[in-house]
N, C-alpha and C positions, 0 to 999 in steps of 0.2 A: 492118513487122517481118518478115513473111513471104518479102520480097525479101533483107533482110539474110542471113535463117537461110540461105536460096538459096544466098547469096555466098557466104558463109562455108565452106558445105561445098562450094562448089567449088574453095574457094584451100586449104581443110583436106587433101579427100580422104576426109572425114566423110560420112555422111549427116545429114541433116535431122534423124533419129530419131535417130541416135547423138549429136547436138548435144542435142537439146532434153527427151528424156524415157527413151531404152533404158537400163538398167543400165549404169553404169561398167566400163570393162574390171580385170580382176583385178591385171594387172600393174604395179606402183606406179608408175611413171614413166611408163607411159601413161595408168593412171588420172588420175593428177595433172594429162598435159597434156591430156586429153580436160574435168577437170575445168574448167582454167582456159581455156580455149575457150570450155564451156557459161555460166560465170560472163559473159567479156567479152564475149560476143555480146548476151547477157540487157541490160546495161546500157549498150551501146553503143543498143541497139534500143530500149531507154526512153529515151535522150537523144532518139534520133528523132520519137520521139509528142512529147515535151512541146517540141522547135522546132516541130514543126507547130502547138502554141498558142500560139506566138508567147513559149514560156519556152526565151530562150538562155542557155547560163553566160556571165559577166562575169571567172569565176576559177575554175578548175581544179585538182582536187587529187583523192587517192585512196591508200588503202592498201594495199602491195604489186603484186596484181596490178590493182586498182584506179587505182595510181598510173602504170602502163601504157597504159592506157584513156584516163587522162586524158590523156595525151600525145598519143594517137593522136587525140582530139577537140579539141585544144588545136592538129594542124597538125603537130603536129611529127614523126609517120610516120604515114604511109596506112594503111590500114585493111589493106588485103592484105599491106604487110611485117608489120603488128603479129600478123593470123591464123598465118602460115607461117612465123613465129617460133615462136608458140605451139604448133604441130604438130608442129614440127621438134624439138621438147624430147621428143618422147614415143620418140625415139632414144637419148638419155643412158642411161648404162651407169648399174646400177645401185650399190647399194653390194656394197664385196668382200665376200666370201665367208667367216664369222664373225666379222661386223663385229657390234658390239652393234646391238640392237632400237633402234629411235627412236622418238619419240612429240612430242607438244605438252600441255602444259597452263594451264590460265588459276589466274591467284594474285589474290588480291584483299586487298590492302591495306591496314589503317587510316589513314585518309587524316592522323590524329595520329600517325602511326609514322614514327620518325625513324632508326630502324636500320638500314635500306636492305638488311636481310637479304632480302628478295625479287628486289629489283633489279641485285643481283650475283650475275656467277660464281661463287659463295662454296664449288662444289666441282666438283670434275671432271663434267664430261659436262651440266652446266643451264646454260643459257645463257640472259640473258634478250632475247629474240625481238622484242618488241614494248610499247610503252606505251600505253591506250587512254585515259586518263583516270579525272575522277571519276566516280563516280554520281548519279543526279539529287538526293538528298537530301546529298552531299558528303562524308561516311562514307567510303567508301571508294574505294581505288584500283584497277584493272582493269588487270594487268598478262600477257602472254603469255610461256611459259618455253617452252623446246626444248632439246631434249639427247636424251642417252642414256635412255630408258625406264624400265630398272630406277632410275638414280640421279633421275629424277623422281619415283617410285613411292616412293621411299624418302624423299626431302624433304616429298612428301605425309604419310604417314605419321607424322612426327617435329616438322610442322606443328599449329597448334590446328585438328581439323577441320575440312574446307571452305576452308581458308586457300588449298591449292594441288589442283585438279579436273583432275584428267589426260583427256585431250579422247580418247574413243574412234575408232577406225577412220584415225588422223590417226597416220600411221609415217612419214613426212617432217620432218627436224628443220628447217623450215624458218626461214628467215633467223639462219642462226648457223653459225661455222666448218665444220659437218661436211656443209654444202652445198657447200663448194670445190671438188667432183670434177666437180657440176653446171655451176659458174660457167665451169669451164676449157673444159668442155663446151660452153659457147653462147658462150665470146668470140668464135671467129672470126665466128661466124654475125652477131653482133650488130655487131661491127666494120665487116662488109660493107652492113651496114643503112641506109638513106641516110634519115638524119635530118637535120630542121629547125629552125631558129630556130622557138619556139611562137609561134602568133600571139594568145595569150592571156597572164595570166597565170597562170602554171603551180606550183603549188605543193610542194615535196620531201613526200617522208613518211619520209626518210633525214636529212634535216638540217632545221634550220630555214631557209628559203631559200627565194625564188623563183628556177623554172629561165630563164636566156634564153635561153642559145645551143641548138644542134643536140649542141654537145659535152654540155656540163650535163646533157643529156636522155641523151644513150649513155652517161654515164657511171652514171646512177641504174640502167641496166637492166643493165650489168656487176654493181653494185651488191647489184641486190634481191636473190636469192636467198640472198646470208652475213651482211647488215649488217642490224641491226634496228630495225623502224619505229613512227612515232609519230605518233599522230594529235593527240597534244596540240600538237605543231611547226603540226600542217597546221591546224588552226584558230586558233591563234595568228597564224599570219602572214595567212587569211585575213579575220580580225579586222582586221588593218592594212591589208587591203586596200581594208577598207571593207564587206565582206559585210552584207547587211541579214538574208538566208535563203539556207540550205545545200535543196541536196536529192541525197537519196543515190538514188544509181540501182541499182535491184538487192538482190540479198540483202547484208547486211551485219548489225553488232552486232544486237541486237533493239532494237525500238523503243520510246522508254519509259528507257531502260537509263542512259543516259549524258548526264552535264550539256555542255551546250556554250554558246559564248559568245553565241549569236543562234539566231532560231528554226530548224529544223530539222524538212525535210519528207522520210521514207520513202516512196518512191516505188518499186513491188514487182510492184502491181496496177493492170488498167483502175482500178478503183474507187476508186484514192488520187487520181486525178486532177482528182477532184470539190473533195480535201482542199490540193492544191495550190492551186488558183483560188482558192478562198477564203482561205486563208492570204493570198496576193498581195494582193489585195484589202482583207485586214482591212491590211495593211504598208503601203498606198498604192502600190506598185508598176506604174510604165506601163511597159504593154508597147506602145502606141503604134507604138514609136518600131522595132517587130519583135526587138530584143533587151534582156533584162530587167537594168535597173541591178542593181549588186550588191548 
């Protein structure tokens, strides 16, 4: 892990300490790209410990900038273009100058509600962002909104309490139309990017869809920052894939939180790794053979 962080802030221009623990910078588009650096380093550096036990993925998949990550351990860009991508974003111009406030909030759905009033644009400025699925007890749905801040704060509002939770410190309307000026922002970069056929199978979190080609793959990262994603596609298809157990690399949902189709290991800490063997283990899982069936 320590070699990684190394790399990373040499291909960044980062330090070590500004990757893994200094305060965020103030400026939102550098915040943002310092953020998702510290995010993709973190869980590229846990894939690394758990190949060292002999636990390789079989199938590949991840949420937004997780879905990045996965490409880039899937083969299908090195690890240096996926960094100086990343770093290169903390150049995008920000939003003009009396633009509305933006923000993100999570909506939570009765998983009986048939109205789809959550799930729609149903008014200027909210966009729905993201699908994450059920809850472990199946209740309810776990939905991500973005837009305009004030018209979130106001759908919260006119909502039954708690229905819609406007996500603090979070002023990027991420994955929804009003990222466009971002997207324009990194075509060129990402167009010049020399991508690969994955040598896994790769899973969208934009479509339901396994990616093949090199194009497949430059097309999701045109993609992520306006179009919105859904982890109910990526366990679906990884379901068809055959998956036995997931293991998430890194910060992500909380653990506990969310039903999904097969067992599922958060992997965060040294000390989950004790929780992973044994998971394998209770599954029948050979790792024998140095990479772990699905």
């Amino acid at each position: 892990m320590r070699n990684l962080y190394q790399q990373v802030a040499e291909w960044t221009g980062l330090t070590v300490g500004q990757i893994l623990e200094e305060d965020l910078p103030e400026e939102i588009e550098t915040r943002q790209s310092v953020g998702t650096v510290r995010e993709s380093v973190h869980a590229i550096a846990v894939h690394d410990v758990l190949a060292e036990h002999g636990l390789r993925p079989a199938v590949l998949g991840g949420l937004s900038l997780g879905g990045m990550s996965a490409a880039c351990l899937a083969g299908a860009i090195s690890r240096r273009a996926l960094f100086e991508m990343l770093a290169y974003a903390r150049n995008a111009p920000g939003q003009p100058a009396g633009a509305p406030e933006q923000g993100l909030a999570l909506a939570f759905e009765p998983a009986a509600d048939d109205t789809v009033r959550y799930r729609r644009a149903a008014r200027p400025g909210v966009y729905l962002a993201g699908q994450f699925g059920l809850t472990t007890d199946g209740a309810t749905r776990i939905l991500m909104l973005s837009g305009e801040k004030q018209a979130l704060d106001e759908l919260a509002a006119e909502l039954p309490q708690g229905s819609v939770v406007p996500m603090p410190g979070r002023p990027i309307a991420i994955h929804s139309p009003l990222r466009a000026h971002f997207r324009t922002f990194m075509a060129s970069h990402i167009d010049a990017m020399p991508f690969r056929d994955p040598g896994l199978p790769l899973i969208s979190c934009l479509d339901r869809r396994v990616l093949v080609t090199a194009e497949d793959v430059r097309d999701t990262f045109h993609r992520n920052s306006t179009d919105p994603i859904n982890l109910v596609h990526i366990c679906e298809a990884m379901k068809d894939e055959g998956v036995r157990l997931g293991l998430v690399m890194g910060g992500s949902i909380p653990d506990g939180i969310l039903r999904f189709p097969f067992p599922v290991v958060h992997v965060d800490r040294p000390e989950h790794l004790d929780q992973v063997m044994t998971t394998v283990f209770e599954l029948g899982i050979d790792l024998s053979a140095g990479k772990a069936p699905r």
